[in-house]
C-alpha positions as CSV (number, residue, x, y, z in Angstrom):
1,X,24.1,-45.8,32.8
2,X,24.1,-49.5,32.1
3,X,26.8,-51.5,34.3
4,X,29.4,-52.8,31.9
5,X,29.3,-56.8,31.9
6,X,32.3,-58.2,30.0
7,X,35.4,-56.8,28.8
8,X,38.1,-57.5,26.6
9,X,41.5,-55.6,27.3
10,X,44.4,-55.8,24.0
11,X,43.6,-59.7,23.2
12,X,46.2,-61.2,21.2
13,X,46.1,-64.9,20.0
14,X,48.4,-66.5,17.5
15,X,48.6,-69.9,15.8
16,X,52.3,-71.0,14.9
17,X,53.0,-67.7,13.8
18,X,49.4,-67.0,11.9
19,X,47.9,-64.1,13.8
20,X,44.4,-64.7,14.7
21,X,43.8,-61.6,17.7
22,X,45.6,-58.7,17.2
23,X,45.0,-56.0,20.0
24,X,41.4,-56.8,20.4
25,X,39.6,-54.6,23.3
26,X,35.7,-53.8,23.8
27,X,32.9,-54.0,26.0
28,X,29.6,-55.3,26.4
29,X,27.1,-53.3,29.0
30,X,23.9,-55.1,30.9
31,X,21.0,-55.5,28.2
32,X,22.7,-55.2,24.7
33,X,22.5,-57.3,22.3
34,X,26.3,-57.1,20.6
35,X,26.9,-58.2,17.1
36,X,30.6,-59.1,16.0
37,X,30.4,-59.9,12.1
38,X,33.1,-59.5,9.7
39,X,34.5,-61.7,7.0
40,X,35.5,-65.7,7.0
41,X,39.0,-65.7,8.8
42,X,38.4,-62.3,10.5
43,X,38.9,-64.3,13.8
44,X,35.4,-63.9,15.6
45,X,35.3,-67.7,16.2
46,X,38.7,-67.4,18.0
47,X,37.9,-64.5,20.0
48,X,34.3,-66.5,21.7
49,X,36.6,-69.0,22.3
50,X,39.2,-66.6,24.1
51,X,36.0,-65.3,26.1
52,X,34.9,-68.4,26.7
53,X,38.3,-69.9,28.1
54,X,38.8,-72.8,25.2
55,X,41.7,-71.0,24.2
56,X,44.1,-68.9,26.2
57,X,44.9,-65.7,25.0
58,X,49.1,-65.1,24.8
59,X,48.2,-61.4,25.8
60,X,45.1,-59.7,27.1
61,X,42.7,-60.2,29.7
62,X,38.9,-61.0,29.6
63,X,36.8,-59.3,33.0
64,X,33.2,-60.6,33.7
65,X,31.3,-58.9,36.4
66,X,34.6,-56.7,37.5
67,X,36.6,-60.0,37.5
68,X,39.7,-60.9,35.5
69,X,39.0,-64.7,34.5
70,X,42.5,-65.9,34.0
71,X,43.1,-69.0,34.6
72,X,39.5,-70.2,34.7
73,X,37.9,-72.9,32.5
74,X,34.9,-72.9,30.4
75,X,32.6,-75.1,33.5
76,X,34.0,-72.1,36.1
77,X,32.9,-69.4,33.5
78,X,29.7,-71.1,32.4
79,X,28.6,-70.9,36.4
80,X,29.7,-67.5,37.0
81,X,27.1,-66.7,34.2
82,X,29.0,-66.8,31.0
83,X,27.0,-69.1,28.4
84,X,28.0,-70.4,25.1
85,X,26.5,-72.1,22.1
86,X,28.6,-73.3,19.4
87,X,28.8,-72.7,15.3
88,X,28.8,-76.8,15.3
89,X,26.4,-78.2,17.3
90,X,27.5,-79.4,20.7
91,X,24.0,-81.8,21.6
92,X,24.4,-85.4,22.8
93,X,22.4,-86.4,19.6
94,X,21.5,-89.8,21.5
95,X,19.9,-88.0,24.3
96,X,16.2,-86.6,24.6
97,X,15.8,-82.5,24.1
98,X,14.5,-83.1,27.5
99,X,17.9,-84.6,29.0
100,X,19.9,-82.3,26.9
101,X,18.2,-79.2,28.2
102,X,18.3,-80.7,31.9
103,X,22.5,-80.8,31.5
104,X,22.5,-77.2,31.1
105,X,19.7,-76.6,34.1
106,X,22.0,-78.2,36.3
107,X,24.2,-75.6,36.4
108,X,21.4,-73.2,37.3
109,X,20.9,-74.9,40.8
110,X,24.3,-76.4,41.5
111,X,25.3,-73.3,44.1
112,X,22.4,-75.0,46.6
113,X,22.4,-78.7,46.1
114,X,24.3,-79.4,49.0
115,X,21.6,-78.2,51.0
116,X,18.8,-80.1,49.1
117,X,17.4,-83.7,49.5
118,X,18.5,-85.6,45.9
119,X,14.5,-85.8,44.8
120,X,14.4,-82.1,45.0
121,X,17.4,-81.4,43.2
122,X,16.3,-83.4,40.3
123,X,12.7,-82.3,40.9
124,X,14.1,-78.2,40.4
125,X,16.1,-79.6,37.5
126,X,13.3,-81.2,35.7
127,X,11.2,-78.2,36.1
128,X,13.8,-75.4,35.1
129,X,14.3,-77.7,32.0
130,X,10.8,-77.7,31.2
131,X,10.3,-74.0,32.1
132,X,12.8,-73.4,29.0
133,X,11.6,-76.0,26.6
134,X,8.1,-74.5,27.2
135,X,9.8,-70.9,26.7
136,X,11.1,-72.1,23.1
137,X,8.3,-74.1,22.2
138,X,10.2,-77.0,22.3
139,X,8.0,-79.2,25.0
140,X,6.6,-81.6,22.1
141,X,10.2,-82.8,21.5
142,X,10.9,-83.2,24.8
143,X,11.3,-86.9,24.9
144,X,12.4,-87.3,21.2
145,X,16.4,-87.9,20.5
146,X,18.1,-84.6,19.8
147,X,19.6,-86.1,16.8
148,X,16.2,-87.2,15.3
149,X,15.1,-83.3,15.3
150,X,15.3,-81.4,12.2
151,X,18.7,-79.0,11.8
152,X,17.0,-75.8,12.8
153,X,15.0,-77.4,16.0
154,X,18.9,-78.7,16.9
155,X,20.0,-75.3,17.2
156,X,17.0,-74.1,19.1
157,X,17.5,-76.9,21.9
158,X,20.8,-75.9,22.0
159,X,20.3,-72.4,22.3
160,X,17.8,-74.3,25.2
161,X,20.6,-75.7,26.8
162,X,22.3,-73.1,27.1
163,X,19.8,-70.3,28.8
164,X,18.7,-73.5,30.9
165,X,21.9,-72.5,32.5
166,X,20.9,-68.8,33.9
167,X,23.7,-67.0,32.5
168,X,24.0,-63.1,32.4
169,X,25.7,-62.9,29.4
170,X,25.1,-65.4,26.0
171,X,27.7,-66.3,23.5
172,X,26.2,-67.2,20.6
173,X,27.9,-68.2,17.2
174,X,26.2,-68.3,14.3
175,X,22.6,-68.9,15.9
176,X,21.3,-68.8,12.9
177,X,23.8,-70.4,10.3
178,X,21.6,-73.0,8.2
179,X,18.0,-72.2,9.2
180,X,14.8,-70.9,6.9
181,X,14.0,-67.2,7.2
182,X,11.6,-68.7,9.4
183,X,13.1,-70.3,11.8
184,X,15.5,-67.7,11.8
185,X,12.7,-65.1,12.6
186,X,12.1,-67.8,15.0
187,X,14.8,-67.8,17.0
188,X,15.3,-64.2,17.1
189,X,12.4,-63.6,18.1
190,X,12.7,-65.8,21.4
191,X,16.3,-64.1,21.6
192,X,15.1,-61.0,22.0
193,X,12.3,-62.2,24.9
194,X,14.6,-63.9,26.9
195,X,17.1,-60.5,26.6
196,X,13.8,-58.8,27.7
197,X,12.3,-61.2,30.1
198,X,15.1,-62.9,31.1
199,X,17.6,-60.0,31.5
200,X,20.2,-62.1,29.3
201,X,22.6,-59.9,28.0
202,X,23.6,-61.2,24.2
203,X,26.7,-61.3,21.7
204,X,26.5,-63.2,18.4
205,X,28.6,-63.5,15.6
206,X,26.4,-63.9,13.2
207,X,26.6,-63.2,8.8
208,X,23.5,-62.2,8.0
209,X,23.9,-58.4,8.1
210,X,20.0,-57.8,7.4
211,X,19.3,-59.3,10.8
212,X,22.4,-57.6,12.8
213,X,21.7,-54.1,11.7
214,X,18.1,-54.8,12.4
215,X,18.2,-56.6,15.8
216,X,21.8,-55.4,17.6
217,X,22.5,-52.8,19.8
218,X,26.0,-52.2,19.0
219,X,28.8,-54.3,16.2
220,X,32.1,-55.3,16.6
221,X,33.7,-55.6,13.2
222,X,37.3,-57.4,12.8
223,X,39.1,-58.0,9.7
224,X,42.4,-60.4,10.2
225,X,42.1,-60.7,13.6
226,X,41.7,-56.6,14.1
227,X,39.1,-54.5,15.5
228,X,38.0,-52.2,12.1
229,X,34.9,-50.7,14.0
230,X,32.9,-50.7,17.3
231,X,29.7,-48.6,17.6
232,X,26.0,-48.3,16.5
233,X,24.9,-50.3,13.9
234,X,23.8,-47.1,11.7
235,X,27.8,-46.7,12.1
236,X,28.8,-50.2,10.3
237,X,27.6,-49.2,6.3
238,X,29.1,-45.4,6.6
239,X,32.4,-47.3,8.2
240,X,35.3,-46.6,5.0
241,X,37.6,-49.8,6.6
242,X,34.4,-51.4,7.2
243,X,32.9,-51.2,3.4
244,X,36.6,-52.1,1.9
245,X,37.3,-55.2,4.3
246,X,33.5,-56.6,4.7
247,X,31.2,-55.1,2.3
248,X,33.4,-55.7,-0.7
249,X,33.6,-52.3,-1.8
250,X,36.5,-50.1,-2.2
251,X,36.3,-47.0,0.3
């Protein structure tokens, strides 16, 4: 049985007064890739953010790797192993994809650097940064300005970044918002080797249905900040609240 990474126990966030979490609770095990889809305003941006620790949650707790992470910032969950990418790009668009992708590297080595000469600290930086631009087929970029790249090589550098950090479990949102078929056939394709090769355990919230029923191991769907359906994806078009509340269709 897969060991369960992350949890979320009765989340509930609110905005003066507007509800945005209502009683969220799921898991995620080791290995899956988990969806969480529903419609604009359903609240899945809020509840990465919860996970993440941008926002605090005014009930609830979030546990990663049997810990409860109350309390703890984004930087102290990022190097216990909890990565994030964002819907709007995050890149220091003056930067090269090289030093962008070297920030989030950083973070892989920064238990031993106390023990390490400066020149090999930078020296295992450089190299894990370059390990993951090779990865994503990035490395001809490396020394061009993030900003300078084309929309959909922007969101692979920062999906770069943000494995150049070694977590154990990705947040991704919207990966593939704005990109060509191909590039988003692309990117999920080097999703799922890094989930493969790389052990990184994935959830996206993503809205393009095709690709989570076809890619995911298991959906989250919330409606208003609710939790309409967690299971299989076969489960998500035979879902009743589901069809009403995302698929447009009365059940």
């Amino acid at each position: 049985m897969s060991k369960v990474l992350l949890e979320a126990h009765d989340l509930h966030l609110s905005f003066r007064g507007v509800k945005a979490l209502v009683g969220v609770s799921f898991s995620v095990s080791e290995g899956d890739l988990f969806a969480v889809i529903g419609p604009n305003g359903a609240g899945k941006t809020s509840l990465l953010n919860v996970l993440s620790g941008l926002y605090k949650p005014q009930q609830g707790r979030v546990v990663f790797l049997g810990e409860d992470l109350a309390g703890q910032s984004p930087q102290q969950r990022v190097r216990k192993g909890l990565g994030r990418t964002f819907q709007n790009l995050e890149l220091f668009r003056g930067m090269t994809v090289l030093d962008n992708v070297k920030l989030g590297a950083e973070l892989a080595v920064g238990g031993y650097t106390d023990l390490m000469p400066k020149a090999q600290i930078e020296w295992k930086i450089r190299h894990h940064a370059e390990e993951v631009l090779d990865y994503l087929h990035l490395s001809p970029y490396r020394h061009v300005p993030a900003g300078a790249l084309p929309y959909g090589l922007q969101k692979r550098v920062e999906v770069a970044r943000a494995l150049a950090g070694r977590p154990k479990l990705l947040l991704l949102d919207e990966p593939m918002a704005g990109l060509s078929l191909e590039e988003k056939q692309d990117l999920a394709r080097f999703l799922l080797d890094a989930r493969r090769e790389w052990g990184v355990t994935l959830v996206l919230v993503e809205h393009d249905l095709k690709a989570v029923l076809e890619l995911s191991t298991g959906v989250l769907v919330m409606s208003y900040g609710e939790v309409l359906y967690q299971g299989a994806p076969a489960g998500v078009r035979e879902n009743p609240r589901v069809a009403e509340a995302y698929l447009g269709r009365s059940a």
